[in-house]
Every structure is written in C-alpha cells, then in structure tokens.
N, C-alpha and C positions, 0 to 999 in steps of 0.2 A: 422269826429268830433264825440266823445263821447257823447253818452245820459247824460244825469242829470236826478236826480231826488231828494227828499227832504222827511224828515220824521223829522216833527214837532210833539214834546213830550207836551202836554198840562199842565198835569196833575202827581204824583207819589204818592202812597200810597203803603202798605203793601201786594196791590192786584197786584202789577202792574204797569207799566210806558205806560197809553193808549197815541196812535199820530195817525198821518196819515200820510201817505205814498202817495208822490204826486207828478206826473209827466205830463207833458204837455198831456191830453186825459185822464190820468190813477189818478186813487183815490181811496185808500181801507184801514181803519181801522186797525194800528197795534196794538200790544202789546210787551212791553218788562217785563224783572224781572225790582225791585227798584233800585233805587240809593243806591251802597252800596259803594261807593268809588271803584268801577272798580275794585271789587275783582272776581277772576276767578269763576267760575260756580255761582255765587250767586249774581250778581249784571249787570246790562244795561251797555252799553259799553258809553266813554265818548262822547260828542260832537265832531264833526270834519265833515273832508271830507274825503272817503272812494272809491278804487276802488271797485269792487266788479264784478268777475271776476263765471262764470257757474260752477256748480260742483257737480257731480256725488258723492250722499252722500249714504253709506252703507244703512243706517238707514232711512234717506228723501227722497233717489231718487234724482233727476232733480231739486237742488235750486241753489240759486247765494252765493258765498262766501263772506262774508263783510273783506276785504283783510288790511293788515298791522294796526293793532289796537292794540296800545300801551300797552303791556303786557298781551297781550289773544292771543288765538288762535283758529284757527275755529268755528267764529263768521258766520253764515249762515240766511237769513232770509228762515223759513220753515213753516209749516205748525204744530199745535197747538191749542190750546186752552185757554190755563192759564198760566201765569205767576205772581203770589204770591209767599211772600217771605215762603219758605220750614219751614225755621229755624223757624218761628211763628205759623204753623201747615195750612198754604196755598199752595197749590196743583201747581204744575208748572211743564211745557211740554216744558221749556228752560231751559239753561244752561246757559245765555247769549245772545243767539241769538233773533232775532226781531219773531214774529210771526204774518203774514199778514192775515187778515180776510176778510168774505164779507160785515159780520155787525158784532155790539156790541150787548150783552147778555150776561147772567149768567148761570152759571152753580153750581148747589147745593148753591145757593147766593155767586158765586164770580165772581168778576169779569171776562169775556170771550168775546175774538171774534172769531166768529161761521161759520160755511162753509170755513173752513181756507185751505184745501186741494186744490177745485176750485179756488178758488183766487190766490194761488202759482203760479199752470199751467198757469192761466189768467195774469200774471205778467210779466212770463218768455216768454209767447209768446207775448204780446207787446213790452215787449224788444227783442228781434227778435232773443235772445238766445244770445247778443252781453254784453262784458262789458259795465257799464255803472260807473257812477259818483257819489255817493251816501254822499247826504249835513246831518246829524245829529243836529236837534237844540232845545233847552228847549227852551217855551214859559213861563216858572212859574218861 
C-alpha cells in the first residue's frame, strides 16, 4: 500500500504560498511561488492528488518528483528558501516546485522557511525512499 501524505496551503501573497506538509509521524513547514494561474516557472501548481515518485536531480541531489501535473513539468519538492513572486522584485529558489523547511523565518524581510536542506534528507528518509501519494489542498 502507498504512503499518503497532505500539504495544506493556508495562506497566498506575493511572498509565497506557506502549508504544511503532513503525514502520519511527519510535519514540516512548506513554501511554494503564488497562485499565478498554474503558469510554468512563475506560479504553485494546482490542487490535486499527486504521485510522486524519488529522483536524482542535477541541481538538488536526492528529492521526490511531484509526477503528472497538468501542464508543468518537473515539479520536485527540494530544498530552498524563498518563493516570492520574481516579476514584483521578490527573491525565489522555485520554479514551481514546493520547498520543505524545518521552520518559518525571514530572510532580508521575506518571507522563508529555514534549514530546508535537513528537512528534504529527513522527508525522504521517512518515506523510506518509496513513492508515495501526495493530496494538494487550499485552506483560504
């Protein structure tokens, strides 16, 4: 049987789309870019349910792939800092993809979640390095 797990979006402003990332044991503070209408590199991907499948990234190393996501591609939750929108002069270490943290904080006053490198390793090894199930859902 496939793991599950949930990332509940609370909140969206120009800083960022903060949620949390939760699975039965596991909890850790995401970030994504805004809602831009699920435009490629510039906006959070939409609501759904997702596989998401281990993948050896040039760039990240060792993250999970967020798999079959209606008109994007290589959607990854990795390791980060910031996601604000570029186009308004806010700093972003996504394209798209989720970025998983230890906690929330700021960086130069924007929005950030922090020790995001540990938290990947610490994701990927509760999930046992297995595909898992991955639910997408706005609370706002």
């Amino acid at each position: 049987m496939r793991r599950k797990a949930r990332i509940s979006r609370y909140w969206m402003d120009n800083q960022g789309t903060p949620g949390y990332l939760i699975a039965p044991g596991f909890f850790c503070p995401t970030l994504e870019l805004p809602w831009r209408n699920n435009k490629q590199n510039y906006s959070c991907i939409t609501e759904g349910i997702y596989v998401c499948t281990l993948h050896n990234s040039p760039k990240f190393g060792l993250v999970y792939h967020i798999t079959d996501v209606a008109g994007r591609t290589w959607i990854l939750t990795h390791w980060g800092n910031l996601a604000g929108d570029r186009t308004l002069g806010y700093k972003t270490h996504s394209e798209g993809c989720v970025l998983l943290g230890s906690y929330r904080g700021k960086i130069n006053g924007q929005r950030a979640v922090l020790l995001s490198l540990p938290m990947v390793k610490r994701f990927i090894d509760y999930m046992d390095r297995k595909d898992f199930e991955l639910e997408i859902i706005n609370k706002f």
